[in-house]
Structure formats: structure tokens, C-alpha cells
N, C-alpha and C positions, 0 to 999 in steps of 0.2 A: 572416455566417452567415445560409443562408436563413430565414425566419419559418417557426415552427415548430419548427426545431430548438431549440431552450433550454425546446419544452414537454416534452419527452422528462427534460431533469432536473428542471424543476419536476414532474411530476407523479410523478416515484420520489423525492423532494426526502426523504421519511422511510427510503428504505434506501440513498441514493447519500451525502446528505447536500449535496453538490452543485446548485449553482444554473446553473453554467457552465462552459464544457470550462476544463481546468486551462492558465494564461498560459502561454505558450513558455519565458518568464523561467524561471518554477516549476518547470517541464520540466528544462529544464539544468541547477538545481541538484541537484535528485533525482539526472539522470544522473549529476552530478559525483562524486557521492556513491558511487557504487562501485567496489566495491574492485578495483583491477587483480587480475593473476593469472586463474587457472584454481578455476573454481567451479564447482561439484559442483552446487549444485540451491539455484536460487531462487524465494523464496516471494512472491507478491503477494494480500494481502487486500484484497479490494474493487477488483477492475480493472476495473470498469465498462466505459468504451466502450473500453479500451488506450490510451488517452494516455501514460498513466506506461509500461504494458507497450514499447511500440512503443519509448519510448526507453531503458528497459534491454534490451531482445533486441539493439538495437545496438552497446551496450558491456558486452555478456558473449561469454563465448565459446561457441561454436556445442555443443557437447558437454553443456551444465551445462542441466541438467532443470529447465527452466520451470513452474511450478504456481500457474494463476492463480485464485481464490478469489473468485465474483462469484455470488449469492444471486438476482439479477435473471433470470429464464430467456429473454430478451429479448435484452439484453447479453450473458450467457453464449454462445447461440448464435453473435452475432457476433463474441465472439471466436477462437471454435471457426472459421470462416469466415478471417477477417482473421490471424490468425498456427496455421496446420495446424501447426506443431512443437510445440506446446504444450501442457502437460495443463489443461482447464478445470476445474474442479471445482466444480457447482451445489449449495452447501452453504451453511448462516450459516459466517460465518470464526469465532464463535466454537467450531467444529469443528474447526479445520484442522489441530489437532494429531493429531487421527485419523486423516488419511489420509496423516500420512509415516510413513515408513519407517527414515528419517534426520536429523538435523540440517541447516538450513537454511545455509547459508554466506550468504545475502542476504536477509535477509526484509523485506519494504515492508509497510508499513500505507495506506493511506490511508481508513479507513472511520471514518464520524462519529462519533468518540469522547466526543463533548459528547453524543451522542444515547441513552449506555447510562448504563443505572444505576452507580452510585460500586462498587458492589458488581462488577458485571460488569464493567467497565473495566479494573477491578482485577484482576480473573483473565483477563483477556484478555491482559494486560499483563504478567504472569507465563508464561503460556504462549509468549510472543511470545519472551521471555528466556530459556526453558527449552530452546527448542527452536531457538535460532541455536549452529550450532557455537562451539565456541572458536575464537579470531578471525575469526569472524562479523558479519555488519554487518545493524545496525536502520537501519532508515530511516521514520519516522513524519512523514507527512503531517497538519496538522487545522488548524482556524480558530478554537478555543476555546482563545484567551490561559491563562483559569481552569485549565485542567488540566495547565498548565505545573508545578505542585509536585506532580501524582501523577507526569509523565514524570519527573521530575530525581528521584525515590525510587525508581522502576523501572528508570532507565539512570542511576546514576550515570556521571558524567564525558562526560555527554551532551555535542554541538553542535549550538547552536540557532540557525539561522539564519529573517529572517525574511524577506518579499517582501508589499510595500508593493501593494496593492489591494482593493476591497471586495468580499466580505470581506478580511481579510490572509489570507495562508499562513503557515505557519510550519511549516519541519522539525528533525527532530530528529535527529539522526543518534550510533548508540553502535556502537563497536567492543568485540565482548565479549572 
């Protein structure tokens, strides 16, 4: 990576959460993660530059409404740029229930959940669950081991997988 680039996360390092683009490893497990079939409209909080986006647009299908959730007007633009099928929506994700219309069949997190208050996590993490259809799929990205017993109260019968790097990753993945 040219110098330079890893200052772009360090310097949004308080709204990406992010230090460095997400491992290819991490990538594939995210993608594995979704549900075959035909999906109606998936949700991503916090798509920063589209790392995560770029590999779900390839294993969903072409029809199911994309809505990606990125606070940064920076990144927003570029993803606006780098995938035209998609809706950006320049909002905090703690919004993002206001601008469906429907039920998410896919919803991704990956926004620094160690970084909000126990309080706001907590309803973030409620709305996340409210608003995935039935058999709908969560998929939570984060680096804070500690918030491992608020997701396993919010998704029961979660899967936690983890991927070995500093920081680690760890996702979560719940079929509602």
C-alpha cells in the first residue's frame, strides 16, 4: 500500500474505527456469510471505502437493493463513484432504520461498536434485530472481544467466528 494511504483511516480512526483496509481472509468469511437465494434489499452500516460492499455486490443478486450507510462525506462520495447501483445514504447508521421502507434480508454492521456508549449499542443492536426480515441474516463485524456478552443477548444462537490479526476480527453472524 502506497504511504499515505493507512493515513486516510488513521485520521477518521473515531468514525471508521479502523486502522487498515479489512484482510482478504476477513473478506471471504463476511462473504461466506450470505445467505444464498434471492434477496430483496441489503443493508450495510458503516461501508467506508467498500471492501465489505465490493464483496457482497458479488454474491447477491443483481435485483436486491443495496443501501449502504457511511457518515464520512468523503467515503460516501466514493462509494457513490465506485459501485453506481447502489443507494449511499450519508447519515449516522444509528438512523438507518429511518430510511427503510422494509425489512433488511441482509444486514452487515461493521461500525466501531466498542466506540458507543453501553446505552447506544444497545439500541443500535435492537434496531439491527428489528429490522432484518424473518430469516434474515445479521452479520456484525468488530475488534472488541468485551462486547462479545451484549451480541450473544441481542442474537441469541449467534456464530462466532474469529480471524487471527492485530487487531483480531471477529464476526458474528445470526439467522433471525
Amino acid at each position: 500500500m502506497p504511504a499515505g494511504k493507512n493515513m486516510s483511516y488513521f485520521k477518521n480512526i473515531f468514525t471508521t474505527g479502523a486502522v487498515s483496509k479489512t484482510p482478504k481472509r476477513v473478506l471471504k468469511k463476511i462473504a461466506g456469510e450470505v445467505p444464498p437465494g434471492n434477496l430483496r434489499i441489503a443493508v450495510e452500516l458503516g461501508a467506508g471505502k467498500g471492501e465489505i460492499t465490493r464483496n457482497i455486490i458479488a454474491r447477491i443478486n443483481s435485483d436486491c437493493q443495496y443501501i449502504a450507510f457511511e457518515i464520512n462525506p468523503e467515503f460516501a462520495e466514493s462509494l457513490k463513484k465506485d459501485f453506481p447501483g447502489i443507494v449511499v445514504i450519508t447519515d449516522d447508521a444509528l438512523n438507518f432504520d429511518t430510511h427503510l421502507n422494509q425489512k433488511a434480508d441482509l444486514l452487515i454492521c461493521s461500525l466501531p461498536l466498542s466506540f458507543f456508549e453501553k446505552k447506544i449499542r444497545r439500541q443500535l443492536l435492537e434496531k439491527i434485530k428489528a429490522n432484518v426480515a424473518d430469516k434474515g441474516k445479521v452479520i456484525i463485524l468488530f475488534h472488541a472481544f468485551w462486547i462479545i456478552p451484549e451480541l450473544k443477548e441481542a442474537f441469541p444462537k449467534y456464530k462466532l467466528t474469529m480471524s487471527f490479526h492485530i487487531p483480531p476480527y471477529y464476526i458474528i453472524s445470526y439467522t433471525k
